[in-house]
mmCIF file of the N, C-alpha and C atoms, coordinates in Angstrom:
data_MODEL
# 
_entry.id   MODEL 
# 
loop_
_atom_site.group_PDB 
_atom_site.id 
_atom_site.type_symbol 
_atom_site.label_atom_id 
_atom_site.label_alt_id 
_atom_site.label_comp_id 
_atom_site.label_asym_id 
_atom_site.label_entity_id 
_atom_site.label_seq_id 
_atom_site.pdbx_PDB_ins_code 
_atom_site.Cartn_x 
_atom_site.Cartn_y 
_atom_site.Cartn_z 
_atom_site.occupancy 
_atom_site.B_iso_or_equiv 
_atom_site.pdbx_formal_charge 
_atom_site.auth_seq_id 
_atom_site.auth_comp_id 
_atom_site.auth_asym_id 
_atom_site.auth_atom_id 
_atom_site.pdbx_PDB_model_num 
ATOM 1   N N  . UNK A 1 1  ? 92.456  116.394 91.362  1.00 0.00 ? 1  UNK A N  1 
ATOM 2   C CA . UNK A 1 1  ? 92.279  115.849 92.701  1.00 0.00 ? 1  UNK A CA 1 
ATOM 3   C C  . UNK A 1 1  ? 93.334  114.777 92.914  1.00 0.00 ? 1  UNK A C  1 
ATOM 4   N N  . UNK A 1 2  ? 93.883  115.214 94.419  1.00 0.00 ? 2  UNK A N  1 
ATOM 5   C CA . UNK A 1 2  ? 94.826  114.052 94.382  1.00 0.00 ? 2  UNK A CA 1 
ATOM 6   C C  . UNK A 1 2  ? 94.780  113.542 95.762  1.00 0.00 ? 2  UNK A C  1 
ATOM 7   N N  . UNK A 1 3  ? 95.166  112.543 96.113  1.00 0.00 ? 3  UNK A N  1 
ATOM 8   C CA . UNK A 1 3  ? 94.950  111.966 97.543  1.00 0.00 ? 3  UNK A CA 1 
ATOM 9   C C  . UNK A 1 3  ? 96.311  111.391 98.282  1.00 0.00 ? 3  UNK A C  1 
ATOM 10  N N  . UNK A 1 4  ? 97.281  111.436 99.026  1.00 0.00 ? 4  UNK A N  1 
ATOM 11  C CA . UNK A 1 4  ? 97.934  111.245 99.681  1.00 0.00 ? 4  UNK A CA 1 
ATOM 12  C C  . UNK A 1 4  ? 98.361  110.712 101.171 1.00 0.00 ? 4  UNK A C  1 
ATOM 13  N N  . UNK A 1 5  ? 98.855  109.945 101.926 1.00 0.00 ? 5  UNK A N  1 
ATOM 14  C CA . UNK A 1 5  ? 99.260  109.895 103.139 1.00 0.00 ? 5  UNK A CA 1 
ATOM 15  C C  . UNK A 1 5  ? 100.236 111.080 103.733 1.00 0.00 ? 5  UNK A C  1 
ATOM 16  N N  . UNK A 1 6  ? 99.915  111.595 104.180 1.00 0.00 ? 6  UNK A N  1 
ATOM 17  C CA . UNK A 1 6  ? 100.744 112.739 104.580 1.00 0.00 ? 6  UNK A CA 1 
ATOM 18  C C  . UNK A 1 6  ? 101.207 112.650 105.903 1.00 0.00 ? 6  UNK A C  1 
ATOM 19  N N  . UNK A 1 7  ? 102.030 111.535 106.536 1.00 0.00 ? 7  UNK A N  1 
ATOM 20  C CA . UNK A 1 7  ? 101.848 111.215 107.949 1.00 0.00 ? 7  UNK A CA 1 
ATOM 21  C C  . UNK A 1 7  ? 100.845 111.256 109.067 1.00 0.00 ? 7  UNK A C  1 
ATOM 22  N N  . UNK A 1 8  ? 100.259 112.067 109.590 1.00 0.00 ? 8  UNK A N  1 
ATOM 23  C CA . UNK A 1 8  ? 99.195  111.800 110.537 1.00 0.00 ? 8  UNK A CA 1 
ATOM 24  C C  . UNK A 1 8  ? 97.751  111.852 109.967 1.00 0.00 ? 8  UNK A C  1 
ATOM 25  N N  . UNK A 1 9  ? 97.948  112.161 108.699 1.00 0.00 ? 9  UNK A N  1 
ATOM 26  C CA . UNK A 1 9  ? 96.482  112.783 107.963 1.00 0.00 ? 9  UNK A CA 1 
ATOM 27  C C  . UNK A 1 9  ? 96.692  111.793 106.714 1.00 0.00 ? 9  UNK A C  1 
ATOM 28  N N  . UNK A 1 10 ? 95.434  111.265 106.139 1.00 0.00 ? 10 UNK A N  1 
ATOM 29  C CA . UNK A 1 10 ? 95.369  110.892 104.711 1.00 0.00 ? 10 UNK A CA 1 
ATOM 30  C C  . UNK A 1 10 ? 94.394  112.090 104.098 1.00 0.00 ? 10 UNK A C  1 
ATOM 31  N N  . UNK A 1 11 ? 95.371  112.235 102.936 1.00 0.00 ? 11 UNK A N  1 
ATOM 32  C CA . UNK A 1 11 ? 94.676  113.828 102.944 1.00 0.00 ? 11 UNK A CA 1 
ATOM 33  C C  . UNK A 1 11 ? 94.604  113.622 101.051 1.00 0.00 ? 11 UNK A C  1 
ATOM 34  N N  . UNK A 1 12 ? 93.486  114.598 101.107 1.00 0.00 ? 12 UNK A N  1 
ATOM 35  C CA . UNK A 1 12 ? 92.791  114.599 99.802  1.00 0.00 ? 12 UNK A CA 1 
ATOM 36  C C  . UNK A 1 12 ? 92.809  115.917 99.331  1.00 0.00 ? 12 UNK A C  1 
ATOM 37  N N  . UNK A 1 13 ? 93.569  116.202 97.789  1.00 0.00 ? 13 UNK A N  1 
ATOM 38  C CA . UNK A 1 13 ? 94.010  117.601 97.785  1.00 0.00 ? 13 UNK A CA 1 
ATOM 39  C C  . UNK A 1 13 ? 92.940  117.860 96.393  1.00 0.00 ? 13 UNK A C  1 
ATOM 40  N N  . UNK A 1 14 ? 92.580  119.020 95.899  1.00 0.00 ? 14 UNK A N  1 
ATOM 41  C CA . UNK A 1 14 ? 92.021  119.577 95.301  1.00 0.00 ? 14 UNK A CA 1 
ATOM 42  C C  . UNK A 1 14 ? 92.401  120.599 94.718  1.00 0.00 ? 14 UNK A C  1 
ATOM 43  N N  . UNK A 1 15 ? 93.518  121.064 93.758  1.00 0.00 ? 15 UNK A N  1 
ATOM 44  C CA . UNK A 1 15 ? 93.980  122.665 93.284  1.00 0.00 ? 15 UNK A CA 1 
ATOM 45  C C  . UNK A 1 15 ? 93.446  122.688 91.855  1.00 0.00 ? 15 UNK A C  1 
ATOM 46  N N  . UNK A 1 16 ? 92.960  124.284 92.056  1.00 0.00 ? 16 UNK A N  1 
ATOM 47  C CA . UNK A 1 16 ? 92.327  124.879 90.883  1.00 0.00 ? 16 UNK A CA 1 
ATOM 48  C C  . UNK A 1 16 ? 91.169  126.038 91.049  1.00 0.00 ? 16 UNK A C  1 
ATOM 49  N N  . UNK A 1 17 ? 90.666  126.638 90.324  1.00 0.00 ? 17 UNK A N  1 
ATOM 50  C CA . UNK A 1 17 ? 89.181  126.429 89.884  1.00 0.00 ? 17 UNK A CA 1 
ATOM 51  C C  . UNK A 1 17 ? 88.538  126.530 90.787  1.00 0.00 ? 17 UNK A C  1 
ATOM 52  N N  . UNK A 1 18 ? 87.760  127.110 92.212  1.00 0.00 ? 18 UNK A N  1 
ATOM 53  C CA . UNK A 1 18 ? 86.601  127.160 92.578  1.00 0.00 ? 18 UNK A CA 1 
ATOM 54  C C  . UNK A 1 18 ? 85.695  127.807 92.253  1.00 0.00 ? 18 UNK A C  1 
ATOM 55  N N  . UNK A 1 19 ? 84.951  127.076 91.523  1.00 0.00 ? 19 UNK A N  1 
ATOM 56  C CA . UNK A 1 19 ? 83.583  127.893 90.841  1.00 0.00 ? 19 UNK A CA 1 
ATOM 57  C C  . UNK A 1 19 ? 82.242  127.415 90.843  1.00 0.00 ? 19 UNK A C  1 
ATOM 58  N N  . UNK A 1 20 ? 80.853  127.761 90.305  1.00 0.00 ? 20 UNK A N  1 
ATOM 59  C CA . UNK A 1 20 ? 80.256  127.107 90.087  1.00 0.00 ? 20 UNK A CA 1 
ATOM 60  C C  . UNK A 1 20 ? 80.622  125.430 89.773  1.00 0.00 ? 20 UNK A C  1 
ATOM 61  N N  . UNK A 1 21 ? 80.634  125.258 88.446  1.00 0.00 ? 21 UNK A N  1 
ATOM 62  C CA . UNK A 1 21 ? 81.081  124.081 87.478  1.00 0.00 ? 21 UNK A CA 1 
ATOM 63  C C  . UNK A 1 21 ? 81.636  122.806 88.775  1.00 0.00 ? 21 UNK A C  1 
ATOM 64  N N  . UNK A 1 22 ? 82.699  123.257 89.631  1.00 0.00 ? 22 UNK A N  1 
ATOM 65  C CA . UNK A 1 22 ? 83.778  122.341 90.047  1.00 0.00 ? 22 UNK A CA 1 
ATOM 66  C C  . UNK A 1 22 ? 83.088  121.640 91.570  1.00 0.00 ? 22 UNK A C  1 
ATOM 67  N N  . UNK A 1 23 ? 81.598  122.324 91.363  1.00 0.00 ? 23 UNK A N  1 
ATOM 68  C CA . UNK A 1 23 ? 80.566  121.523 92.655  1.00 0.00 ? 23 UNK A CA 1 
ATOM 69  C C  . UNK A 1 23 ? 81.249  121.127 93.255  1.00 0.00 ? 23 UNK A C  1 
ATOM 70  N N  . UNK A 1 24 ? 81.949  121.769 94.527  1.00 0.00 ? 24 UNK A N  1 
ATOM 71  C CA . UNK A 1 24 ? 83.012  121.610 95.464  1.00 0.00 ? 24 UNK A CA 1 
ATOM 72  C C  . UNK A 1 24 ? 82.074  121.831 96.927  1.00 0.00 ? 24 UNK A C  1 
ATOM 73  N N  . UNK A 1 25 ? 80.933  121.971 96.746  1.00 0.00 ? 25 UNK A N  1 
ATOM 74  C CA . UNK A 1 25 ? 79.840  121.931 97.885  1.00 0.00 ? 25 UNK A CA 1 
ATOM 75  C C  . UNK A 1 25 ? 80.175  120.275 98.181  1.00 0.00 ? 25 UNK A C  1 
ATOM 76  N N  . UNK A 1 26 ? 80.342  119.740 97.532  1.00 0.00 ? 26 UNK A N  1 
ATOM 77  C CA . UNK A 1 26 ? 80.179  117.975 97.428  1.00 0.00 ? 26 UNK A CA 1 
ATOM 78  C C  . UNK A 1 26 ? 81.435  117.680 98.477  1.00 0.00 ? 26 UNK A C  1 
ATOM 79  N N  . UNK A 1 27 ? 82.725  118.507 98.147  1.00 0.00 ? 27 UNK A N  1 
ATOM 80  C CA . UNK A 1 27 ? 83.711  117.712 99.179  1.00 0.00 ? 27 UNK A CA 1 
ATOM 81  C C  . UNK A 1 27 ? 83.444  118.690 100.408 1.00 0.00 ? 27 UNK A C  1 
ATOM 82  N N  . UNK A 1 28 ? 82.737  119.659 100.837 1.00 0.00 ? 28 UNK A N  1 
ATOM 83  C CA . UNK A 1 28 ? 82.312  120.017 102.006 1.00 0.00 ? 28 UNK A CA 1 
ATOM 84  C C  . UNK A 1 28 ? 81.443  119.015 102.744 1.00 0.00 ? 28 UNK A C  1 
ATOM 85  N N  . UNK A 1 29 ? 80.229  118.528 102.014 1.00 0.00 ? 29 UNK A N  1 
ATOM 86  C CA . UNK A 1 29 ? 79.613  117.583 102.575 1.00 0.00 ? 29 UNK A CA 1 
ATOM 87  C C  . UNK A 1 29 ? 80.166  115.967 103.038 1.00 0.00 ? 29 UNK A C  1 
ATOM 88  N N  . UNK A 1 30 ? 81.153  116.012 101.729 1.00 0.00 ? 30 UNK A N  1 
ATOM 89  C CA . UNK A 1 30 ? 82.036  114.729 102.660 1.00 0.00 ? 30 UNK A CA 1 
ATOM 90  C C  . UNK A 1 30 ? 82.759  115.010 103.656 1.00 0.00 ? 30 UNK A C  1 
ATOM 91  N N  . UNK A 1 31 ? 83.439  116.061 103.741 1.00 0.00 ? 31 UNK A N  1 
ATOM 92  C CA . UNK A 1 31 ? 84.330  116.765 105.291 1.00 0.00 ? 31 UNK A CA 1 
ATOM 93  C C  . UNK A 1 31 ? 83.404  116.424 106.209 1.00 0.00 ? 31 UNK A C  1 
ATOM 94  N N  . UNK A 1 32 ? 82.027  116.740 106.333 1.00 0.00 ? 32 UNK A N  1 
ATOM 95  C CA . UNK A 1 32 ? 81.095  116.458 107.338 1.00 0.00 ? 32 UNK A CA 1 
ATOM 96  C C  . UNK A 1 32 ? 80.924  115.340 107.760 1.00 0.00 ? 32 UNK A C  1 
ATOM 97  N N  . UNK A 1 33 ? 80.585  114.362 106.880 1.00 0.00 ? 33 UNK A N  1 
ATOM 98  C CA . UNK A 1 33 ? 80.347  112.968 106.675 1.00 0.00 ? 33 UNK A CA 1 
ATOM 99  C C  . UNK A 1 33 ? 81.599  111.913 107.563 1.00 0.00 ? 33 UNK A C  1 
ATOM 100 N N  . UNK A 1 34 ? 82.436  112.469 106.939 1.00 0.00 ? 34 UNK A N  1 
ATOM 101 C CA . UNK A 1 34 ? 84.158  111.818 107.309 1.00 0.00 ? 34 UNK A CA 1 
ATOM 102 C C  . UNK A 1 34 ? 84.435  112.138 108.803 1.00 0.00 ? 34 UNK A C  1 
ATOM 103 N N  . UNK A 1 35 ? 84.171  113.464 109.219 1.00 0.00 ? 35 UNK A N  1 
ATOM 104 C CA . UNK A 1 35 ? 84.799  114.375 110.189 1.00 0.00 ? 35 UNK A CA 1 
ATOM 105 C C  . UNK A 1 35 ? 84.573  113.338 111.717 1.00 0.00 ? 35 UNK A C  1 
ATOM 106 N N  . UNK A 1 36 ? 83.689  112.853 111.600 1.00 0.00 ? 36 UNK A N  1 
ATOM 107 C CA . UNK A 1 36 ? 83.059  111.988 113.088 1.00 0.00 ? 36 UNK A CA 1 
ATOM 108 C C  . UNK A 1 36 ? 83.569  110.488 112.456 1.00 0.00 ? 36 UNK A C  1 
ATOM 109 N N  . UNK A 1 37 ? 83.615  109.920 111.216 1.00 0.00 ? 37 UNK A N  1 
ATOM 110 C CA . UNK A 1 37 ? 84.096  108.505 111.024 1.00 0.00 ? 37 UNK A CA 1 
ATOM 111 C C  . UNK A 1 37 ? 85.589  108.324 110.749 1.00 0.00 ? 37 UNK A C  1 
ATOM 112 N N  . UNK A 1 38 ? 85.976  109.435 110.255 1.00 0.00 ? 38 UNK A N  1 
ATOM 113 C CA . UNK A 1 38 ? 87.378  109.242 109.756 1.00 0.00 ? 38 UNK A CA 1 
ATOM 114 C C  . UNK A 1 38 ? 88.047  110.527 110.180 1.00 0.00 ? 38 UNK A C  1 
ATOM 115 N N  . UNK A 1 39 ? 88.731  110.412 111.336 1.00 0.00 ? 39 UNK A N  1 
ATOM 116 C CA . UNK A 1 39 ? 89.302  112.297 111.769 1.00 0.00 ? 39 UNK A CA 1 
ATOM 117 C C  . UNK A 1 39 ? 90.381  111.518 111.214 1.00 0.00 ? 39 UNK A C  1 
ATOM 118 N N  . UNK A 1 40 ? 90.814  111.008 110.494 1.00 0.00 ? 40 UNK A N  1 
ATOM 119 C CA . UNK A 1 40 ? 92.596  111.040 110.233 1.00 0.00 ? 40 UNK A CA 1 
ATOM 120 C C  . UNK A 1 40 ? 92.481  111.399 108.196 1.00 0.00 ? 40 UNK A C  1 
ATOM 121 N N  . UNK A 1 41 ? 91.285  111.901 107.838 1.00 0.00 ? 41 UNK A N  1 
ATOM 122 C CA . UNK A 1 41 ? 91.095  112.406 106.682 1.00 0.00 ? 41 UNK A CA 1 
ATOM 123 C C  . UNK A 1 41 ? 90.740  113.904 106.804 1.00 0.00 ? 41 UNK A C  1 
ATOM 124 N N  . UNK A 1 42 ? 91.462  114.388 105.410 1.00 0.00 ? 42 UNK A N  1 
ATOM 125 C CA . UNK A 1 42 ? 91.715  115.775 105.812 1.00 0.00 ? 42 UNK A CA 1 
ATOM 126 C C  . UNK A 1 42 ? 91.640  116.166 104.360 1.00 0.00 ? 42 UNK A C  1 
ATOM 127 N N  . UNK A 1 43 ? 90.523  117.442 103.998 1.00 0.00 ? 43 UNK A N  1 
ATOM 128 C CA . UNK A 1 43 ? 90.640  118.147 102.540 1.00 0.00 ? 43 UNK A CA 1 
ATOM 129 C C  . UNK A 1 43 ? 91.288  119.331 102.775 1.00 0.00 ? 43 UNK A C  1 
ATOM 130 N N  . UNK A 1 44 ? 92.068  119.061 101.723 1.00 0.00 ? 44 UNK A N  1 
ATOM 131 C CA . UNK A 1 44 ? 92.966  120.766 101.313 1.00 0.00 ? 44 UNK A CA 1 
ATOM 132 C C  . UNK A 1 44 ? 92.532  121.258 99.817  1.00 0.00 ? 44 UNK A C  1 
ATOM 133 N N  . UNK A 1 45 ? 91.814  122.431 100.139 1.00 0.00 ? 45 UNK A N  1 
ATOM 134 C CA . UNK A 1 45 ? 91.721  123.022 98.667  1.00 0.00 ? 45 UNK A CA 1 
ATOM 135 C C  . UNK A 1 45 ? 92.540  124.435 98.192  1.00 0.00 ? 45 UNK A C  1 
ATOM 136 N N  . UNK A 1 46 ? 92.891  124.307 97.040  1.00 0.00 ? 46 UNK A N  1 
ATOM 137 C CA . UNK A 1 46 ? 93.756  124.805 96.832  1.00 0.00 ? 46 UNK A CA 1 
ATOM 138 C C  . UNK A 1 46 ? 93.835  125.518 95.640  1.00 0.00 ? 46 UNK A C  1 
ATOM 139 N N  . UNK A 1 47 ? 93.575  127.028 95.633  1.00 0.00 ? 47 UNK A N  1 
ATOM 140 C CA . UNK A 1 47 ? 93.420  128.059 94.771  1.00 0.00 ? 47 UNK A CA 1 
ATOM 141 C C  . UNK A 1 47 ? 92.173  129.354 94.963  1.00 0.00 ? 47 UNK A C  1 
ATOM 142 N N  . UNK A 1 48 ? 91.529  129.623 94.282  1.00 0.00 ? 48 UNK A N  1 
ATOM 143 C CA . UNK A 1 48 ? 90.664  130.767 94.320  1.00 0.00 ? 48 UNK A CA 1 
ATOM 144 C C  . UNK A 1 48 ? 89.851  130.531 93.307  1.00 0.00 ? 48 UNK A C  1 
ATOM 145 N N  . UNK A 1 49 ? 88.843  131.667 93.393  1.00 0.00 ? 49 UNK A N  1 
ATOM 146 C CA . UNK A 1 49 ? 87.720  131.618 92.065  1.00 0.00 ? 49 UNK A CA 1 
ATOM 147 C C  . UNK A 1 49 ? 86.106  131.200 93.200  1.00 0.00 ? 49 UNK A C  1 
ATOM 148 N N  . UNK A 1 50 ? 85.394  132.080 92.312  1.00 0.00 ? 50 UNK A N  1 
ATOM 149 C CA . UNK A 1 50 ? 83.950  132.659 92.685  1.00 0.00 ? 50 UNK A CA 1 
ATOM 150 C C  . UNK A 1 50 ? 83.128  132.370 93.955  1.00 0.00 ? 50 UNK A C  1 
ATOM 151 N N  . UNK A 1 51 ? 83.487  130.982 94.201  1.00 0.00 ? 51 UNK A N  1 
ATOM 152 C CA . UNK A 1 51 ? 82.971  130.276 95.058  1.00 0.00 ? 51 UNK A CA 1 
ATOM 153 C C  . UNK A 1 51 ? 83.782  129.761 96.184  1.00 0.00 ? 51 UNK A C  1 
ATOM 154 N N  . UNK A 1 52 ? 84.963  129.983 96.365  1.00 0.00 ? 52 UNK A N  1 
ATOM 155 C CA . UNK A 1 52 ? 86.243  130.016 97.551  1.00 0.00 ? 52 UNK A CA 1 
ATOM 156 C C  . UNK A 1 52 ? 85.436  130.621 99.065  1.00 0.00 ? 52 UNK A C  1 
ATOM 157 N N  . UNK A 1 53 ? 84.889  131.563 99.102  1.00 0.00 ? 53 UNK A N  1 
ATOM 158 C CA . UNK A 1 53 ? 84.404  132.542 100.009 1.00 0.00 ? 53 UNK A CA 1 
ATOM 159 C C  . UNK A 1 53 ? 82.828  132.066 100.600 1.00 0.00 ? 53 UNK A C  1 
ATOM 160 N N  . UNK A 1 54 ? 81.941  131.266 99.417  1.00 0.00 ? 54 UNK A N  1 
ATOM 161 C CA . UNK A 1 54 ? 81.111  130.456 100.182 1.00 0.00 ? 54 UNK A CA 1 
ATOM 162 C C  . UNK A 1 54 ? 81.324  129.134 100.847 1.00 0.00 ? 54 UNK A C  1 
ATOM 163 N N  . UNK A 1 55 ? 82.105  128.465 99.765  1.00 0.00 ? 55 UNK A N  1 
ATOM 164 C CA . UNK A 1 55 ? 82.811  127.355 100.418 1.00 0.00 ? 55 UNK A CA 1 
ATOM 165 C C  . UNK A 1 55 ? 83.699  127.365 101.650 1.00 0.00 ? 55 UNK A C  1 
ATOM 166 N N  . UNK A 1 56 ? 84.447  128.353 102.270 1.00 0.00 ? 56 UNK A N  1 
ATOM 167 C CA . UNK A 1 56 ? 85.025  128.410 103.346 1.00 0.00 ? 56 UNK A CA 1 
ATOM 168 C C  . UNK A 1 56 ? 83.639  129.408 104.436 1.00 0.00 ? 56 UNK A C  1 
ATOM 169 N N  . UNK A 1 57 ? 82.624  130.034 104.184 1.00 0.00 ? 57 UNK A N  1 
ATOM 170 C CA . UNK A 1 57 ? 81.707  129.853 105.128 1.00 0.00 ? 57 UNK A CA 1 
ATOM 171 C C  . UNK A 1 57 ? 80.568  128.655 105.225 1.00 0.00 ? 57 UNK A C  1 
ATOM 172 N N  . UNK A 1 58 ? 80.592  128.254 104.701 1.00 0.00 ? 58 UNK A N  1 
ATOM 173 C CA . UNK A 1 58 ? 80.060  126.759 104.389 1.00 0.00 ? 58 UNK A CA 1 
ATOM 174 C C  . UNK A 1 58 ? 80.979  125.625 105.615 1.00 0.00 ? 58 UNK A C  1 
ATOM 175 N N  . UNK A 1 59 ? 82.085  125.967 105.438 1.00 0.00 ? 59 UNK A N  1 
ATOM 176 C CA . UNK A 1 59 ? 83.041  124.875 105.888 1.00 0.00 ? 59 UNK A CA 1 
ATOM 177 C C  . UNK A 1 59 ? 83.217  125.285 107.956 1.00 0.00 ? 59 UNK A C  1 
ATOM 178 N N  . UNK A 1 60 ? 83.049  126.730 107.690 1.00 0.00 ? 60 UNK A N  1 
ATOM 179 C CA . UNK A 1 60 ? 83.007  127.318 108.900 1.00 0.00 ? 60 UNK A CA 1 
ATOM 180 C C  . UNK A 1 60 ? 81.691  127.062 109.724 1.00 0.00 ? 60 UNK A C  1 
ATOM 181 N N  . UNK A 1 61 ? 80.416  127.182 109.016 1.00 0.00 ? 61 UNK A N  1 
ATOM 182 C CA . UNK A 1 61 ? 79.271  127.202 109.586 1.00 0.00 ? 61 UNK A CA 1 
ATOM 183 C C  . UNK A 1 61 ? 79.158  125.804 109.889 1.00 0.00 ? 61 UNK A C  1 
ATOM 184 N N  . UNK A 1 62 ? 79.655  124.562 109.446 1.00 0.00 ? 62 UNK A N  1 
ATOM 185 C CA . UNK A 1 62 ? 79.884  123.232 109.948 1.00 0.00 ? 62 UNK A CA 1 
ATOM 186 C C  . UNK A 1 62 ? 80.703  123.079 110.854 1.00 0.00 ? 62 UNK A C  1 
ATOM 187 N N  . UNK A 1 63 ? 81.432  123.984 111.423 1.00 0.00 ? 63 UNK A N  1 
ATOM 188 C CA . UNK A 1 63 ? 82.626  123.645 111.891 1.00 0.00 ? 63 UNK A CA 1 
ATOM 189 C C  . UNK A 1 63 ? 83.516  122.397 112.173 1.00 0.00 ? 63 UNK A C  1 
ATOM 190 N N  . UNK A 1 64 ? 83.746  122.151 110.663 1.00 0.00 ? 64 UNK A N  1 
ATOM 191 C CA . UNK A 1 64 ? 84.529  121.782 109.768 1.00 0.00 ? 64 UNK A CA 1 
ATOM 192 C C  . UNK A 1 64 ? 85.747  121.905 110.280 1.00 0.00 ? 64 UNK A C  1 
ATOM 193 N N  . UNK A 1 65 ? 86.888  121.016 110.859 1.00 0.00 ? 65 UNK A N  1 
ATOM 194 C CA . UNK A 1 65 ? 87.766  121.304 111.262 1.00 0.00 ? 65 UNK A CA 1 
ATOM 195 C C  . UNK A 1 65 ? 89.291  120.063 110.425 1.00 0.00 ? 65 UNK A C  1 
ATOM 196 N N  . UNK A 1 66 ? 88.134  119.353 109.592 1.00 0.00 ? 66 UNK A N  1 
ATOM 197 C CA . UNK A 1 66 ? 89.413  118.753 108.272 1.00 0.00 ? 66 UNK A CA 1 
ATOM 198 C C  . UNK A 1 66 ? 88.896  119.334 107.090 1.00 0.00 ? 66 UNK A C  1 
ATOM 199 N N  . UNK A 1 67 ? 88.980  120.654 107.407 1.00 0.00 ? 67 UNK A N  1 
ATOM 200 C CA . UNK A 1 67 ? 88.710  120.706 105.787 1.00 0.00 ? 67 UNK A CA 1 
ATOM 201 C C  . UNK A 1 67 ? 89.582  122.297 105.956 1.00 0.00 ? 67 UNK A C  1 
ATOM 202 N N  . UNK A 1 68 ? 90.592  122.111 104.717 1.00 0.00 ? 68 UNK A N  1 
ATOM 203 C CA . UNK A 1 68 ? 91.612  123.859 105.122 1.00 0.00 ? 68 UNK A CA 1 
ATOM 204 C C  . UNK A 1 68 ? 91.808  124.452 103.464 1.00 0.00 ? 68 UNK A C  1 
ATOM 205 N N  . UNK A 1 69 ? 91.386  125.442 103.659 1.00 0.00 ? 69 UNK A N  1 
ATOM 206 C CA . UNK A 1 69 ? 91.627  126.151 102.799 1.00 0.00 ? 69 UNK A CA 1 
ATOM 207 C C  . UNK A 1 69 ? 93.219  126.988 102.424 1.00 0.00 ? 69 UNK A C  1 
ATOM 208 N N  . UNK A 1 70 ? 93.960  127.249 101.045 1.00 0.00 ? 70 UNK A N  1 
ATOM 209 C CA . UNK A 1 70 ? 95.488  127.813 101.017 1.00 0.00 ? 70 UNK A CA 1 
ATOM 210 C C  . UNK A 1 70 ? 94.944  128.308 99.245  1.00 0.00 ? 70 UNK A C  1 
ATOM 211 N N  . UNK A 1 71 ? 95.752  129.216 99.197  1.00 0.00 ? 71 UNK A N  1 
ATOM 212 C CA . UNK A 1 71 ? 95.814  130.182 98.073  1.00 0.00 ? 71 UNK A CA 1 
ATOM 213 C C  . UNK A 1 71 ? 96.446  129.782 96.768  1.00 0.00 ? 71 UNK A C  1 
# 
C-alpha cells in the first residue's frame, strides 16, 4: 500500500493479491466513508485474484466513484 499526491487527487494505491486474506472489503468501506468527507481522496487497486469481481460490484453497488479499479 502506498499513498501519494497525485495532483488533483491524494490517492491511495494498493497492488497485488485480491483475495480473501488481503480484506480489501475494508478499503471499500473507507471509499464510502471518505467519498462525502474527502472527494479529493481516491483508491486505486491494482491487480487481480478471487475477490477483484466482488470488490468492484461492491464498489459499484455503492456507487463508489473514488474508488478505480486497473489490471
Amino acid at each position: 500500500v502506498a499513498a501519494h499526491f497525485s495532483g488533483d487527487f491524494f490517492e491511495v494505491v494498493y497492488a497485488g493479491n485480491m483475495g480473501r486474506p488481503q480484506a480489501l472489503h475494508t478499503v471499500i468501506e473507507a471509499a464510502q466513508l471518505l467519498q462525502a468527507r474527502a472527494s479529493r481522496v481516491r483508491f486505486t487497486l491494482i491487480g487481480g485474484g478471487t475477490e477483484k469481481a466482488r470488490l468492484q460490484a461492491l464498489a459499484a453497488e455503492r456507487g463508489l466513484f473514488n474508488v478505480r479499479f486497473l489490471p
